[in-house]
C-alpha positions in Angstrom: 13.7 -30.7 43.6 15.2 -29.8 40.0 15.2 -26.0 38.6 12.0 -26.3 36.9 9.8 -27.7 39.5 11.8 -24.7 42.0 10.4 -22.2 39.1 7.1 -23.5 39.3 7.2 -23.6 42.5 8.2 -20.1 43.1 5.5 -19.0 39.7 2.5 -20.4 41.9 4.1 -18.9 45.6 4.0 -22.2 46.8 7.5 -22.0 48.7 10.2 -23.4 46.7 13.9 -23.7 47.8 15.6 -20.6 46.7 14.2 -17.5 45.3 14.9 -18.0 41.1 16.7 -14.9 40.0 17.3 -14.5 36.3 19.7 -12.1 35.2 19.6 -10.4 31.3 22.3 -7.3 31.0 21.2 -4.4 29.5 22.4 -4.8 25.5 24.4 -1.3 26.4 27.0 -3.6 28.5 28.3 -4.8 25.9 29.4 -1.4 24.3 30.8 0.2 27.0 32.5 -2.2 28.8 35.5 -4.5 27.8 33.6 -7.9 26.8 36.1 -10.3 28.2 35.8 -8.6 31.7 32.2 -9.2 31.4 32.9 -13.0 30.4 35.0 -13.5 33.1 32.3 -11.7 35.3 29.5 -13.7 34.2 31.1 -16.9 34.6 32.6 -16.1 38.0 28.4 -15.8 39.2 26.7 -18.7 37.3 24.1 -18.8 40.2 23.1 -15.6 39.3 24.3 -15.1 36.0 24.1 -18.7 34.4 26.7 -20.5 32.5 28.0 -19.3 28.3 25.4 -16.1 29.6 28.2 -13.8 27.5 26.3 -12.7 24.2 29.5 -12.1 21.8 26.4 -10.9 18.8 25.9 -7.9 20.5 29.7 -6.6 21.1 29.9 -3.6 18.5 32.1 -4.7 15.4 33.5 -1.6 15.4 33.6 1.8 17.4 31.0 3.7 15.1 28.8 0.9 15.7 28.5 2.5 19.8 25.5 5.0 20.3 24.7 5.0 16.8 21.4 6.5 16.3 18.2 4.3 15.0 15.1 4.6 13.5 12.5 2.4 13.0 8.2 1.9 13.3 6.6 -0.8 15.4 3.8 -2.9 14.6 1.4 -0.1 15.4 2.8 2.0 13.4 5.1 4.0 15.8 7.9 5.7 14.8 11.1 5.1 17.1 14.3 6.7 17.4 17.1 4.9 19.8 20.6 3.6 20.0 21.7 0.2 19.0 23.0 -0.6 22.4 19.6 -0.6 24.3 19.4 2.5 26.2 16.1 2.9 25.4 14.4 4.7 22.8 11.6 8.1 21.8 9.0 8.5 19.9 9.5 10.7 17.0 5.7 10.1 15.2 2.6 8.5 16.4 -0.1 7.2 14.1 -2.4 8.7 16.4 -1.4 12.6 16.6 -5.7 13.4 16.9 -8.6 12.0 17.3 -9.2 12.4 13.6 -7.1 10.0 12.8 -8.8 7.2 15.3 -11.5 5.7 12.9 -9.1 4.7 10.1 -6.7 3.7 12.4 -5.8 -0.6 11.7 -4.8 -2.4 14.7 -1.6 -4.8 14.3 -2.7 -8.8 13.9 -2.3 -10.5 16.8 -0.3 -13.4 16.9 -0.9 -17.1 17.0 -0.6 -18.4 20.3 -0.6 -22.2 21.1 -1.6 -22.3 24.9 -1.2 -25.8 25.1 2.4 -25.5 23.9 3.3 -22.8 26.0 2.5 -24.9 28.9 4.4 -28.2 28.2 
C-alpha cells in the first residue's frame, strides 16, 4: 500500500498500516531557535518530520525582525494585532462592537471551490 492510499485509508477509518502523522512547526521555531539545529533535527526524523521540511523563508533576516509586533484586518473586517513569528494573535477592533452595527454589516465573498478538483 503507497502513502496516499495509507491516508485515505486512515481519512475513511478503514484500518490502514500506520497511523499518518503530519508534523508543521510552529512559524515561532524558527526565531528562537538556531535554524541549522532544526535542519539537522528535522532531517534526523523524516518519518515524522518528512524530508527538505526546514522552511529557510521564515528564519528572521535580522534580530528586529523577532517578536515584532503586527497589525493587520481579515476578510471580515477584524482588526489583528500579533508577532511575525506565529505566536498567535488579539483582536484590537471588531466590525461588530453592537448590534447596531449588524444590518449594514457585508459578509466577505466566499471563495470558488472546485469539488471535483479537490478530490482528484
Amino acid at each position: 500500500m503507497d502513502q496516499r492510499e495509507n491516508k485515505l485509508r486512515a481519512f475513511r477509518f478503514e484500518y490502514p498500516e500506520h497511523i499518518p502523522v503530519f508534523f508543521y512547526p510552529n512559524e515561532s521555531v524558527f526565531s528562537h531557535y538556531d535554524p541549522h539545529a532544526l535542519e539537522e533535527l528535522f532531517e534526523s526524523h523524516p518519518i515524522i518530520a518528512g524530508k527538505n521540511r526546514m522552511r529557510w523563508e521564515l528564519v528572521p533576516k535580522s534580530p528586529e525582525d523577532i517578536d515584532r509586533e503586527y497589525m493587520f484586518y481579515d476578510e471580515f473586517g477584524v482588526k489583528w494585532k500579533y508577532n511575525r513569528d506565529g505566536m498567535g494573535g488579539a483582536v484590537q477592533e471588531h466590525p461588530l462592537e453592537d448590534f447596531s452595527k449588524i444590518p449594514d454589516y457585508v459578509l466577505p465573498q466566499i471563495p470558488e471551490f472546485d469539488l471535483e478538483a479537490e478530490r482528484a
